[in-house]
C-alpha positions in Angstrom: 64.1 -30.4 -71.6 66.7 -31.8 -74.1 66.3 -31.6 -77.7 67.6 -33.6 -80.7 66.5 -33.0 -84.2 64.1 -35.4 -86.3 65.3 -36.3 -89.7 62.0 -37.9 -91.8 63.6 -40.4 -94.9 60.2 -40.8 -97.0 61.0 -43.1 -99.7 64.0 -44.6 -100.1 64.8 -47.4 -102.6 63.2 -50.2 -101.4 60.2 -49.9 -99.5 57.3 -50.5 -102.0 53.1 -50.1 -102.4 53.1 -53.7 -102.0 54.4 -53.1 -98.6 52.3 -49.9 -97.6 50.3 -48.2 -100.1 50.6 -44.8 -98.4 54.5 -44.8 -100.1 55.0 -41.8 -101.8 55.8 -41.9 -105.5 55.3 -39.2 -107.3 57.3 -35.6 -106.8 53.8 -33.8 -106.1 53.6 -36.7 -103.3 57.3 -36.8 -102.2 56.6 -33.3 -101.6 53.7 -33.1 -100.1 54.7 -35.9 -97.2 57.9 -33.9 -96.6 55.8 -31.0 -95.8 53.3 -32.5 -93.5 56.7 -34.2 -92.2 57.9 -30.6 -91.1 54.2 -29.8 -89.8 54.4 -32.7 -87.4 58.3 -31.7 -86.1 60.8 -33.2 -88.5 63.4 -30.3 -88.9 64.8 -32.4 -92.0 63.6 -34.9 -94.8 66.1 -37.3 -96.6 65.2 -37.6 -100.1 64.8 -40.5 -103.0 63.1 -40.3 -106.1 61.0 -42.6 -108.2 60.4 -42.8 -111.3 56.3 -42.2 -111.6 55.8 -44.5 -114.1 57.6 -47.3 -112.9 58.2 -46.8 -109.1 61.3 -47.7 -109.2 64.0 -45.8 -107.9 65.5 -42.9 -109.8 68.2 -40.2 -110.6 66.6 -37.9 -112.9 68.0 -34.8 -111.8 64.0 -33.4 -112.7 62.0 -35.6 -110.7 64.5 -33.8 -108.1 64.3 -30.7 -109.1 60.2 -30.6 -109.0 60.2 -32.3 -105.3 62.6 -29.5 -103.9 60.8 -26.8 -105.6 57.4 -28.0 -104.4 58.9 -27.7 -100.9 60.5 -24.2 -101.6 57.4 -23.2 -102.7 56.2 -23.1 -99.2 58.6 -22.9 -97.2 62.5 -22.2 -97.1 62.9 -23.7 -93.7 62.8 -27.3 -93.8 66.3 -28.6 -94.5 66.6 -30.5 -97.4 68.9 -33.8 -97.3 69.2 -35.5 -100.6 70.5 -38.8 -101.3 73.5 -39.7 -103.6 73.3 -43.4 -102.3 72.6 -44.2 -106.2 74.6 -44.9 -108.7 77.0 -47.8 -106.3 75.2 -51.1 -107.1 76.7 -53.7 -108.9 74.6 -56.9 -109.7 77.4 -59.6 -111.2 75.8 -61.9 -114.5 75.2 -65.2 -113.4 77.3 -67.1 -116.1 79.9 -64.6 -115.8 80.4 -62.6 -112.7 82.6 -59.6 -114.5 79.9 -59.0 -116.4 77.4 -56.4 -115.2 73.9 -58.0 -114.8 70.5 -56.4 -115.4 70.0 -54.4 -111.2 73.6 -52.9 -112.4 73.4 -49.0 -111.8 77.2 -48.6 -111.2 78.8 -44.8 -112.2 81.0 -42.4 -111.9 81.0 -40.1 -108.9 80.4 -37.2 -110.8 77.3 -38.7 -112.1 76.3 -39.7 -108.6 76.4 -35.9 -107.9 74.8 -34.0 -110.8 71.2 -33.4 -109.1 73.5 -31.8 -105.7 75.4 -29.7 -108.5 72.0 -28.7 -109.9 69.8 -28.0 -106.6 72.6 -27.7 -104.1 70.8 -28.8 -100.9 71.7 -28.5 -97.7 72.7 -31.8 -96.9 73.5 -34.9 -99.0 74.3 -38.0 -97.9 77.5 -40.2 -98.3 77.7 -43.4 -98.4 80.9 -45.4 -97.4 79.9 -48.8 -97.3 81.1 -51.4 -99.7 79.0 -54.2 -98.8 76.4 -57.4 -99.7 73.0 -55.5 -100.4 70.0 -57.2 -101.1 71.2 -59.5 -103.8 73.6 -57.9 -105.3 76.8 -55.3 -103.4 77.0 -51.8 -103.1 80.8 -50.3 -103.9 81.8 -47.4 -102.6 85.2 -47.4 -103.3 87.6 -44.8 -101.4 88.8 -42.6 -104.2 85.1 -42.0 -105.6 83.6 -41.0 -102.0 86.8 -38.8 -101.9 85.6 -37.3 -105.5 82.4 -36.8 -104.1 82.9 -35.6 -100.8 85.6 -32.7 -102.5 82.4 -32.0 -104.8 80.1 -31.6 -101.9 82.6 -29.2 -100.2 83.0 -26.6 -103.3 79.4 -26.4 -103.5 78.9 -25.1 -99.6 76.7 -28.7 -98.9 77.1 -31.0 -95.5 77.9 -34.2 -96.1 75.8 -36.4 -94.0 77.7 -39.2 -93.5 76.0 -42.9 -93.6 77.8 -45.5 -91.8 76.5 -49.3 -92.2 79.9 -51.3 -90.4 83.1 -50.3 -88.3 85.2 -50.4 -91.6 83.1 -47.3 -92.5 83.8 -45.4 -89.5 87.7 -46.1 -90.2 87.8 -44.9 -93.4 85.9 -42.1 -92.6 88.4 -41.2 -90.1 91.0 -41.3 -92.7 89.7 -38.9 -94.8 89.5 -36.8 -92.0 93.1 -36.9 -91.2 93.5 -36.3 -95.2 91.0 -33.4 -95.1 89.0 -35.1 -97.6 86.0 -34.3 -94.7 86.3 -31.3 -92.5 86.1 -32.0 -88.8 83.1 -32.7 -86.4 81.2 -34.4 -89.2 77.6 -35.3 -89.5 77.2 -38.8 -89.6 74.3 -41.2 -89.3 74.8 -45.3 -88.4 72.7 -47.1 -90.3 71.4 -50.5 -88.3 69.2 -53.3 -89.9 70.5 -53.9 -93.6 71.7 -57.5 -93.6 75.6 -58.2 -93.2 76.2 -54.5 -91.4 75.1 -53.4 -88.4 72.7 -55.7 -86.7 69.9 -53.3 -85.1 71.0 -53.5 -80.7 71.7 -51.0 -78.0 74.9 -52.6 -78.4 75.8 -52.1 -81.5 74.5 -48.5 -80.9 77.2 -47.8 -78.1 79.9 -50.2 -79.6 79.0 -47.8 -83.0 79.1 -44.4 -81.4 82.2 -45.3 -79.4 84.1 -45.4 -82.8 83.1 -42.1 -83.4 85.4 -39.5 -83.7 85.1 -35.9 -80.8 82.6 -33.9 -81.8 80.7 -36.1 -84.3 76.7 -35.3 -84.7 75.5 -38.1 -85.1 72.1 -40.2 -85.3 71.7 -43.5 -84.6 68.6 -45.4 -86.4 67.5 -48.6 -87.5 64.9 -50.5 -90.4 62.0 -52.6 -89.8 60.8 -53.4 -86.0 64.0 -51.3 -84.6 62.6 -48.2 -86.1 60.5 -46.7 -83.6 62.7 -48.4 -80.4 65.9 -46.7 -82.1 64.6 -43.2 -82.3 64.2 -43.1 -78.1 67.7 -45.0 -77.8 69.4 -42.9 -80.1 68.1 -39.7 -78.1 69.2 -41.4 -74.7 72.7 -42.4 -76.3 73.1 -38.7 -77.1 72.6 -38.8 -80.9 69.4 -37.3 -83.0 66.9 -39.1 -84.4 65.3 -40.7 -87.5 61.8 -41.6 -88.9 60.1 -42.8 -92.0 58.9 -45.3 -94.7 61.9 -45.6 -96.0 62.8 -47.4 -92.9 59.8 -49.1 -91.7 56.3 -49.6 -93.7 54.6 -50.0 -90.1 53.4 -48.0 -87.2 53.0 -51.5 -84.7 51.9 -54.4 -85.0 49.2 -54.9 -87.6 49.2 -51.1 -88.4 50.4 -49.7 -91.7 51.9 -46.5 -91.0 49.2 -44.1 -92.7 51.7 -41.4 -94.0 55.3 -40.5 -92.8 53.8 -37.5 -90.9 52.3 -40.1 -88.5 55.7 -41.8 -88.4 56.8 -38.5 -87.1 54.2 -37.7 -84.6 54.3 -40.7 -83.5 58.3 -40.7 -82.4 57.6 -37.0 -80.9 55.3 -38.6 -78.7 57.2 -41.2 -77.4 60.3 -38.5 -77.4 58.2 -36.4 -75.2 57.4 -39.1 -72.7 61.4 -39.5 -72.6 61.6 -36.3 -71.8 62.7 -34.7 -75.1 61.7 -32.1 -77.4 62.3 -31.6 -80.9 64.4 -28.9 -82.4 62.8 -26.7 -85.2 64.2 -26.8 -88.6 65.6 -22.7 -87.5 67.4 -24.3 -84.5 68.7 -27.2 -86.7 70.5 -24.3 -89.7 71.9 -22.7 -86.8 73.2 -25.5 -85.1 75.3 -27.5 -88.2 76.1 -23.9 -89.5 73.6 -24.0 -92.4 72.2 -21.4 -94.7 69.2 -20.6 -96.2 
């Protein structure tokens, strides 16, 4: 059978308890999901933090800290992929757009980076879009993912790349003609947020046809495209990706009880495709990781 590997995003930034209560929060819950995650077949889990208190999202480099090492505790296999996606919003003032406005969380690379510096992961993701984002715009300008990227390459950690329109893929192919990426990256196209890539088989081949030779790449997709994505993405020749930060729902009517059932779930329906998934051992050895 063919395999792909299953990456399990638990949290994100915007899914909330109002739209499942199962949402993880805390780091003793973050971790705990990720775990059952692994049990069920996901070789890696993207991580976000929140902050407990609040459940809003965070980038308190301990909140990371304590859900990695509550992984680590038991078990050094799962790959860990950690998010730098925070730190790029920019929410303009109403009366005076050049003024930041109160959703503002806008920094320096470096600060986008310091809980990667202080855990070093596996994988971390980066982020190329510059785009409309809810209601306010994410800015990811070329220079800063640059700053990050050259971070993420001293420290021995993968850049995941996350691609939301064909503009990304572009300027992700420059900085691999500039070296600013090393070659055959690992790159994820992200369908569903509103103004990038609509969620389609089309846009899935028209996506992956932009990509550069030997690209890994998985394709996936938010809300009702979640579980439909993960079994195209396999049969376009990408890997494959699960989780509440994508989707709050199993089907229709059904709250997705935990992300573990979001995972069993797509292995299911992988296996009646005809695929299998690939352990988190095969996964290291595969993208050249170590652990």
């Amino acid at each position: 059978m063919p395999s792909v590997f299953l990456t399990c995003a638990l949290v994100g930034n915007f899914t909330t308890r109002q739209h499942n209560p199962a949402l993880p929060i805390t780091p003793a819950e973050i971790a705990g999901q990720a775990l059952d995650a692994w049990r069920a077949g996901a070789a890696i889990v993207h991580i976000h933090v929140r902050d407990p208190q609040t459940e809003l999202p965070s980038m308190e480099v301990a909140l990371y800290k304590e859900v990695v090492d509550r992984i680590r505790d038991v078990t050094d296999a799962l790959v860990i992929n950690l998010t730098t996606g925070n730190g790029g919003r920019y929410h303009p003032s109403e009366d005076d757009p050049a003024r930041p406005g109160p959703r503002t969380n806008l920094l320096p690379p470096e600060r986008r980076v310091e809980h990667v510096i202080a855990l070093r992961p596996d994988i971390a993701t980066l982020d190329l879009n510059t785009m409309v984002f809810g209601g306010e715009v994410v800015i990811n300008t070329p220079r800063n993912v640059r700053v990050m990227a050259g971070i993420m390459a001293e420290l021995g950690v993968r850049p995941e790349v996350e691609l939301f329109d064909s503009g990304d893929i572009a300027l992700m192919k420059d900085m691999l003609a500039d070296g600013s990426l090393a070659p055959n990256p690992l790159c994820s196209l992200v369908m569903g947020v509103n103004y990038g890539f609509q969620p389609s088989l089309e846009t899935l081949l028209y996506a992956r046809g932009l990509l550069p030779p030997g690209a890994v790449w998985t394709g996936f997709a938010t809300g009702r495209w979640a579980f439909p994505m993960t079994v195209a993405s396999a049969l376009a020749g990408g890997q494959v990706r699960i989780g509440m930060e994508d989707a709050a729902w199993m089907g229709k009517g059904q709250l997705a009880p935990s992300n573990a059932a979001m995972v069993e779930k797509t292995r299911r329906m992988l296996d009646d495709a005809g695929y299998e998934l690939m352990t988190a051992a095969e996964v290291r050895a595969s993208l050249g990781l170590q652990r």
